[in-house]
LUMVEX-39131 format. One record per residue: residue number from 1; residue in one letter; y, x, z of N, C-alpha, C in turn. Coordinates in Angstrom, 2 decimals. Layout:
<nodes>
[node NUM; "a"; [Y; X; Z]; [Y; X; Z]; [Y; X; Z]]
...
</nodes>
This chain:
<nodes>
[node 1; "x"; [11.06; 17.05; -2.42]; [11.37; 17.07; -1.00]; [12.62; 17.92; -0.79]]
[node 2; "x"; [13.73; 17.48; 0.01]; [14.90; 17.71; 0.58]; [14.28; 19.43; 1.48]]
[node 3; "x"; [15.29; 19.99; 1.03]; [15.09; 21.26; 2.53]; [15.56; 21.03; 4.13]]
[node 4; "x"; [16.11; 19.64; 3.93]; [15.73; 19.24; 5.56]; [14.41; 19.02; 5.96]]
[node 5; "x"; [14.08; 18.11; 4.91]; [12.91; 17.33; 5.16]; [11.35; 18.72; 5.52]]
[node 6; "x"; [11.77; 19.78; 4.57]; [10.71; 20.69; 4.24]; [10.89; 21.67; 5.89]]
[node 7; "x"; [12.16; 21.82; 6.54]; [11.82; 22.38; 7.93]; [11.67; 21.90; 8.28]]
[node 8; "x"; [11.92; 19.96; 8.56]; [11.13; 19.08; 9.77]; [9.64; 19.15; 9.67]]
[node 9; "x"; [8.92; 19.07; 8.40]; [7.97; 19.07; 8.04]; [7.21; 20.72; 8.94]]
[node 10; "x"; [8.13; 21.53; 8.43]; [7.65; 23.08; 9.14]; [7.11; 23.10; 10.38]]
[node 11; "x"; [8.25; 22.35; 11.16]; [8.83; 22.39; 12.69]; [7.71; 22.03; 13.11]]
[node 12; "x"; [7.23; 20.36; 12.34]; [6.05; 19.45; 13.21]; [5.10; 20.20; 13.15]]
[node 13; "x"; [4.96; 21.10; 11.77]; [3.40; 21.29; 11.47]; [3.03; 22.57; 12.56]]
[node 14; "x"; [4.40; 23.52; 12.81]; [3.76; 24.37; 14.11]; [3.49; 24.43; 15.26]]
[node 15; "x"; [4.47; 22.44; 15.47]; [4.00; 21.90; 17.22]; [2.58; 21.34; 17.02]]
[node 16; "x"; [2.34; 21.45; 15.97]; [0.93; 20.68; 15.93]; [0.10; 21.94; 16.05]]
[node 17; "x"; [0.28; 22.83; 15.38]; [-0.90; 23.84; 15.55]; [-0.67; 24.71; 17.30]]
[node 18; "x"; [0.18; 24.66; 17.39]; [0.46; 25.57; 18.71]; [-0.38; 25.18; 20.04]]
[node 19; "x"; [-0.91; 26.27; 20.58]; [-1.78; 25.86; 21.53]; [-1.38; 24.86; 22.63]]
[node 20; "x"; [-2.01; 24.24; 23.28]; [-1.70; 23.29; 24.33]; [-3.08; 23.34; 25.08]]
[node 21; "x"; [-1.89; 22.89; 26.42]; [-2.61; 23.26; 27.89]; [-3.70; 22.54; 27.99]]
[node 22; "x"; [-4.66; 23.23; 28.49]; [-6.01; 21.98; 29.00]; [-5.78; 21.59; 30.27]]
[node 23; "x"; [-5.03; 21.58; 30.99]; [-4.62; 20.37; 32.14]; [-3.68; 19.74; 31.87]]
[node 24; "x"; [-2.20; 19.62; 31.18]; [-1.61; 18.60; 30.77]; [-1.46; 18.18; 29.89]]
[node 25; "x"; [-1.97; 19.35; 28.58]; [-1.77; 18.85; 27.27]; [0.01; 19.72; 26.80]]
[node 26; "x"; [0.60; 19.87; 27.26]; [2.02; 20.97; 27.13]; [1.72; 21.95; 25.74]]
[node 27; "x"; [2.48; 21.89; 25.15]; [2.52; 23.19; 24.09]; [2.70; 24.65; 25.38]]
[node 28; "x"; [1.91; 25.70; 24.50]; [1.63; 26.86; 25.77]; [2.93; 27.61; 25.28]]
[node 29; "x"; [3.25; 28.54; 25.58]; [4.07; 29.45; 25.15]; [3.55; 30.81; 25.37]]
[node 30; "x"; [3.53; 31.97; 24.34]; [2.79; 33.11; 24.69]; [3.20; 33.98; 24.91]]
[node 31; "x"; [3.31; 34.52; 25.93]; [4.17; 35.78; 26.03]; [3.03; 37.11; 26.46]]
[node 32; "x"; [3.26; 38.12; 25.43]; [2.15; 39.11; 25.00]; [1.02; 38.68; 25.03]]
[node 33; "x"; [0.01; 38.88; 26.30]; [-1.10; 38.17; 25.65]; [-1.72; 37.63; 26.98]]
[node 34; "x"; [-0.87; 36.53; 26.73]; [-1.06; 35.31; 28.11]; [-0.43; 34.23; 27.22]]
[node 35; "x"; [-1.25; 33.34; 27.82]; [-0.51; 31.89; 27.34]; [0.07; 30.95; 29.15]]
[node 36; "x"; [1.05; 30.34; 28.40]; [1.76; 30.41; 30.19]; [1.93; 28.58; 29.56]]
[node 37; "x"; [2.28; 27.66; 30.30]; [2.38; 26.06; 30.25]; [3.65; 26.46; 30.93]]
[node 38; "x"; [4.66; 26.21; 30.11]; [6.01; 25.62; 31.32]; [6.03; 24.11; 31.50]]
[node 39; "x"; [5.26; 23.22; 31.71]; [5.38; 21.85; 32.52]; [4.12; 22.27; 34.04]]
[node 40; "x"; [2.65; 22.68; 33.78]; [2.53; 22.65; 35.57]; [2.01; 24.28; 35.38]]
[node 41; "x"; [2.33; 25.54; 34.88]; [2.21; 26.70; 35.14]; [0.71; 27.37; 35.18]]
[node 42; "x"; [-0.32; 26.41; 34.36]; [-1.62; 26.72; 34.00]; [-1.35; 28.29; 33.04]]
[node 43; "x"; [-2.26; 29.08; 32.74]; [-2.13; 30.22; 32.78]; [-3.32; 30.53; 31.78]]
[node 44; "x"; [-3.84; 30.76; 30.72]; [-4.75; 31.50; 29.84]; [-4.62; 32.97; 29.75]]
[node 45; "x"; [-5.27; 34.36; 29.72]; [-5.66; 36.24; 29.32]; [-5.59; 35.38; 27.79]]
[node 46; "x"; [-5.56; 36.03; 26.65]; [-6.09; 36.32; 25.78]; [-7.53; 36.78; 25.74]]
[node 47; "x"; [-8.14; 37.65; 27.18]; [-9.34; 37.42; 27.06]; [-10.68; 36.77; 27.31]]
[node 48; "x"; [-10.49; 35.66; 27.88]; [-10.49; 34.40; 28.20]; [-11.33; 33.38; 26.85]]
[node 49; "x"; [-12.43; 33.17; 26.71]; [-13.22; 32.69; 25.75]; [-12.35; 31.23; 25.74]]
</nodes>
């Protein structure tokens, strides 16, 4: 495998693991310890089961 191929491979495999929103489905983005949706602004604590 090419070292392009091995960061596309990287890239997908951490949009795949990265959390996503339970109302639209959005990859979350975390900033400290909140998960925030930038498509409709749904909102997860970290302490939050």
């Amino acid at each position: 495998m090419q070292e392009t191929e091995q960061i596309i491979s990287r890239d997908a495999q951490a949009d795949f693991d990265a959390p996503r929103c339970w109302v639209c489905g959005a990859v979350m983005h975390e900033i400290h310890c909140k998960l925030i949706c930038p498509h409709c602004g749904y909102t997860r604590d970290c302490s939050d089961p």
